[in-house]
N, C-alpha and C positions, 0 to 999 in steps of 0.2 A: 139276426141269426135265427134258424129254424131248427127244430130238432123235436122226436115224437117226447125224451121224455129229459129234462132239466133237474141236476143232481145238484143238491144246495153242501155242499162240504167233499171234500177231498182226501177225509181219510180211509181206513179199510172198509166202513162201511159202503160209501158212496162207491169207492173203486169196485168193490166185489161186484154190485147191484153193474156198475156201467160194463163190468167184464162180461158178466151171464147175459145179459142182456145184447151187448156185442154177440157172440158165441148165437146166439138165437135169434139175428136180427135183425134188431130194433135198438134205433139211433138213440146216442145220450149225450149230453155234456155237463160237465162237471166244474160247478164254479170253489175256488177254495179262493179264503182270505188270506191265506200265510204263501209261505213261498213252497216248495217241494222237501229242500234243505231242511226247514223248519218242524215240518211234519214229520219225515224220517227220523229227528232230534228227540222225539217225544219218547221216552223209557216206560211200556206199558209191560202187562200181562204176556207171559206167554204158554198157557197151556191152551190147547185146542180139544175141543170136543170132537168127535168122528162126526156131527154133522157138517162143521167145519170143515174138516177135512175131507170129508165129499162134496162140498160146494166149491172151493178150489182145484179140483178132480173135473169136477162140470165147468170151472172157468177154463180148464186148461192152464194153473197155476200153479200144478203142485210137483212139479220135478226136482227145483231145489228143496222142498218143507221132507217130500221123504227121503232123500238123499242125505240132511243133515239134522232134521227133528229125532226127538227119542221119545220114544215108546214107554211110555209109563203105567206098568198094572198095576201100581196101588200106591197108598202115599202111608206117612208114618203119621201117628197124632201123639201126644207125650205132656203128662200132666205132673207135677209133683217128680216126684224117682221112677215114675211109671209111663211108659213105653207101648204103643200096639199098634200093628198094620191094617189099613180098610185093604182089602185083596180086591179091586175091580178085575182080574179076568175070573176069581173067583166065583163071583156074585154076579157078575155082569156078562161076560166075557167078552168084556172092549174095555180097552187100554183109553191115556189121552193121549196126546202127542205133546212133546215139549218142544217148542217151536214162537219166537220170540215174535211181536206183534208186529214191531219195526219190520221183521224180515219178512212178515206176513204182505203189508204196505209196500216196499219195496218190491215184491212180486210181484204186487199189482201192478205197481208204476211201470213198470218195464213191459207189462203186455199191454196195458192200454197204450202206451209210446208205441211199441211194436204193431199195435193193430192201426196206429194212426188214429188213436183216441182225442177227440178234442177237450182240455184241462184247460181253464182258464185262472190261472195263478195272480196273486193277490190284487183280488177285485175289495172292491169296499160297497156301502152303502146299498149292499141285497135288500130288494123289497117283491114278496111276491104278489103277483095281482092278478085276480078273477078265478081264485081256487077253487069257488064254487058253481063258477060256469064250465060251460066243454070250450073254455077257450081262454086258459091261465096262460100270464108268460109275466119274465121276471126281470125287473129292469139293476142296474148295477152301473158302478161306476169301476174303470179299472185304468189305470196311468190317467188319471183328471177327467179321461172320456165317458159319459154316458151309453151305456150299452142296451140292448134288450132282447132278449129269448123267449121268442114265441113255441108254445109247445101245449103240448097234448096233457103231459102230466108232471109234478113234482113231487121230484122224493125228498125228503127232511134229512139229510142224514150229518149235521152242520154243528150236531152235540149240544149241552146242555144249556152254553149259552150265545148258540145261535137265534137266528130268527125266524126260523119256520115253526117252529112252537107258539111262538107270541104272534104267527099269523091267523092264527087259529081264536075265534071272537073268543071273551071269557065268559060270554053267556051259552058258548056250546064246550069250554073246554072245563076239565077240572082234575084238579091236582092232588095229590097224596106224598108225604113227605115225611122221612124220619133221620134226623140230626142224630150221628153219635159225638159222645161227650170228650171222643179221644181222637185221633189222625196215627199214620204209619211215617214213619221215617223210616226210609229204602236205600241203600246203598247198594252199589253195579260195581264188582271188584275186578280184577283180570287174575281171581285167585281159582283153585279147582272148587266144584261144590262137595262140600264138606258129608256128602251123602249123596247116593245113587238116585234116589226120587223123596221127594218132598218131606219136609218135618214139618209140622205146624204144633207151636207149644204154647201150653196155657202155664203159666209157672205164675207165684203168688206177684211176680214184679209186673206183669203183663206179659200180653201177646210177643212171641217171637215166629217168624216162618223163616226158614232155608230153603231155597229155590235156586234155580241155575239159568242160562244159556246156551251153555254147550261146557265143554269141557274143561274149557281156559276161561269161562265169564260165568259168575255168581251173582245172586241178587240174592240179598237180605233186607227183612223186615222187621223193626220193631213198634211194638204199641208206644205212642207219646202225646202229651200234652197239645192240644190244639194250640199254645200260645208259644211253642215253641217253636224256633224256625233252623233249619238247616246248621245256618250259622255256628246255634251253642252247642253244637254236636262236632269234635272233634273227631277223627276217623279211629281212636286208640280209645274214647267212652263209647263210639257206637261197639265195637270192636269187645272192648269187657262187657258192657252191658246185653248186648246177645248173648257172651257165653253163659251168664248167668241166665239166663234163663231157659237155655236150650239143655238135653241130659246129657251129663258129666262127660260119658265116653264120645260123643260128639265136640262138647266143649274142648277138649282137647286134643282133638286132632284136628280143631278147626285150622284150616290157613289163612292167614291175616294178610291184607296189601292196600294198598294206598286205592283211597275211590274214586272211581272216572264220571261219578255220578252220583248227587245226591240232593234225596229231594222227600219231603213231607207232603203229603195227600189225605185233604179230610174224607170221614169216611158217611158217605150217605145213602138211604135209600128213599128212590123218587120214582113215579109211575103218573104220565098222564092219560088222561081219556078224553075221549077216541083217539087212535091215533092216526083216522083219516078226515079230513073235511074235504069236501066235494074230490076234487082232483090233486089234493096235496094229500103224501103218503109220509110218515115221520118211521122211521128208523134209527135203530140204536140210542147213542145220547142223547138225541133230541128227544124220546118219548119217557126216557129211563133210566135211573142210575141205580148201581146196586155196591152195596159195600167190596170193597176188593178180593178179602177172604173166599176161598170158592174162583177165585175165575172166570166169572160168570159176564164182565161187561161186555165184552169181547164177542164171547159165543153166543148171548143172546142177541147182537146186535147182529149177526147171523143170521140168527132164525125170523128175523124179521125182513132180512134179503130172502131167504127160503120164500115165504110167503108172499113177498110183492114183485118176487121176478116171475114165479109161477105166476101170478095173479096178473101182472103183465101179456106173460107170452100167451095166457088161454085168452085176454081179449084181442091179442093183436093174430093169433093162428086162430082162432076160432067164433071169435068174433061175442065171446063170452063174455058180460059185466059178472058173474056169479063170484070168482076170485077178489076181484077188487069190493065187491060189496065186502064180503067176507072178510079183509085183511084182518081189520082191526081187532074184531071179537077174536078170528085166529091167535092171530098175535100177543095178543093181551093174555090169552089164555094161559099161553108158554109163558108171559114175562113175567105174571103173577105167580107161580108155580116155581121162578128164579129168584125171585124177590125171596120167597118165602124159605126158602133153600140157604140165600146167603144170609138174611136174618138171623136164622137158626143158628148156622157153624159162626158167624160171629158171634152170638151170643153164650155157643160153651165156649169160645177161649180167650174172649178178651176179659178185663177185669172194667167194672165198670164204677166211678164215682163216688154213686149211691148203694151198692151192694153191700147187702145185711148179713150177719153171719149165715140167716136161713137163706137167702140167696147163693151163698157161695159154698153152701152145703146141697142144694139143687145140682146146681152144676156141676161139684166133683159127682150127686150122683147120676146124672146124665153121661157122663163120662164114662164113667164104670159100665153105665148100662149097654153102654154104646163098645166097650169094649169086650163084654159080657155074651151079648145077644148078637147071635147071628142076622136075624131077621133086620134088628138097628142097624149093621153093618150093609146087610143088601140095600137098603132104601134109601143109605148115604150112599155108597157107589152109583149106583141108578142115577142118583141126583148130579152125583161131580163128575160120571162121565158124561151126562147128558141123556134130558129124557127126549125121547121120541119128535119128533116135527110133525 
């Protein structure tokens, strides 16, 4: 098989890059390990950045996202008895869009289908070869057969623990990492959300967020133990244990319902460099993780299609290497800039471990500050709706 550019993974990353890339084109295919089912299965984030949403605009994607997304201009944050809204059309004057990842994926699927997209669904044993010559291609096995795709270029977009990262030598690559002490336990309700846009609460027991779906499907998050698993969590302690930590008039009008989904997610932050070696391009998981707080894994992994389908179509319209020299320093720019965003907002409202009375006296004043200062307020919205590409 031939094809100008070979996409290592099959979720929203890879789809978006093979969609703009279609729309402007130039060939792709897309190899995923898991089945399509599988993928769709996955319960991620759903706020969307407006770059986002103008990249799904340029795929020709987004007919269902504004038809049934909501518009969100600010979110609430709530510490102790104390309550206060960041205003994004405020400070920013752009909204996000609440629009769930699945249905993000699932867009895609259906145009690539539609355009006669080639997907090669659960291949095993990806190995890419000659990423540093003009003449990479990438061999795979799929039903016991030996396969091979010759092509021009590869993009990484196969997540955290895929193999296009590790194709990359470890005398050119290197890595930066920070382990938190705690994980999110999430439950997916068919209840209403318990508030019109976002709470995210630091309360003395830990982390709570209230987030939604749409109207009839909720997602709740609490701070918990890394050693604890799904299991010891009945849906009536997840159920008290959020209320208590979210504020009182919220806690009680929350609606309560049986979970169609639940699941614990540790929380990390990961950045590698470069994230190009000769002709392989890494996007999203593969180059970067970022703790979930913020929303940020999703829409950065975004702005790394932003970058390398540009950087694409200037060398295939105009015969320009300048874009793809550039991705990486690009790219990296923005992901560092999202790393440091999500660090931050995790760090005023989770509790953590080892926190000192003067540690957790920092943080209610950051808090305050942040509740206080206009200025604090513009540079968090900036940041959660999204900076600039």
């Amino acid at each position: 098989m031939r094809t100008q550019v070979a996409i290592i993974g099959g979720g929203p990353a890879g789809l978006l890059l093979s969609q703009l890339l279609h729309v402007n084109g130039i060939d792709s295919v897309i190899l995923e390990r898991k089945t399509r089912d599988y993928v769709l299965g996955r319960i991620r984030a759903g706020v969307l950045e407006q770059g986002l949403v103008r990249l799904m605009e340029e795929a020709g994607c987004a007919g269902r996202m504004h038809a049934e997304g909501f518009s969100h201009d600010g979110a609430l944050i709530s510490y102790g008895s104390e309550m206060f809204r960041i205003d994004f059309a405020e400070h920013t004057g752009t909204p996000v869009l609440i629009y769930g990842q699945t249905e993000v994926t699932r867009d895609l699927y259906d145009a690539r289908e539609k355009a006669g997209g080639r997907i090669e669904f659960e291949v095993d044993d990806v190995v890419i070869r000659d990423a540093d010559t003009d003449r990479p291609h990438v061999q795979y096995t799929r039903n016991g057969t030996a396969r091979r795709i010759d092509c021009e270029f590869v993009a990484g977009c196969d997540g955290f623990h895929g193999v296009s990262r590790q194709a990359i030598p470890l005398t050119v690559r290197r890595e930066y990492e920070k382990i938190y002490p705690f994980g999110w336990l999430g439950v997916l309700s068919e209840t209403p959300p318990v508030n019109h846009e976002l709470i995210y609460a630091n309360s003395e027991r830990g982390f709570a967020l209230c987030s939604m779906r749409n109207d009839h499907l909720s997602r709740y998050y609490i701070q918990c133990s890394l050693s604890d698993s799904p299991a010891d969590w009945t849906d009536e302690a997840f159920w008290e244990e959020l209320k208590r930590r979210i504020p009182k008039a919220q806690a009680d009008t929350l609606v309560t319902g049986p979970s169609i989904e639940k699941s614990i997610a540790p929380l990390r932050s990961f950045v590698t460099e470069p994230m190009r070696w000769g002709r392989l391009f890494l996007c999203g998981d593969a180059a970067h993780i970022v703790p979930p707080t913020g929303a940020k894994g999703l829409n950065t992994a975004a702005s790394d299609v932003h970058y390398l389908y540009n950087a694409l179509r200037e060398y295939y319209r105009d015969g320009s290497e300048a874009g793809i020299d550039a991705y990486s320093e690009r790219a990296l720019a923005r992901v560092w800039k999202a790393e440091r965003f999500s660090w931050w907002f995790s760090s005023l409202l989770h509790r953590y471990p080892d926190q000192s009375a003067f540690d957790l006296k920092m943080q209610l004043a950051d808090l305050e500050f942040l509740r206080a200062n206009k200025a604090a307020q513009q540079a968090m919205a900036e940041n959660y709706v999204g900076l600039p590409y």
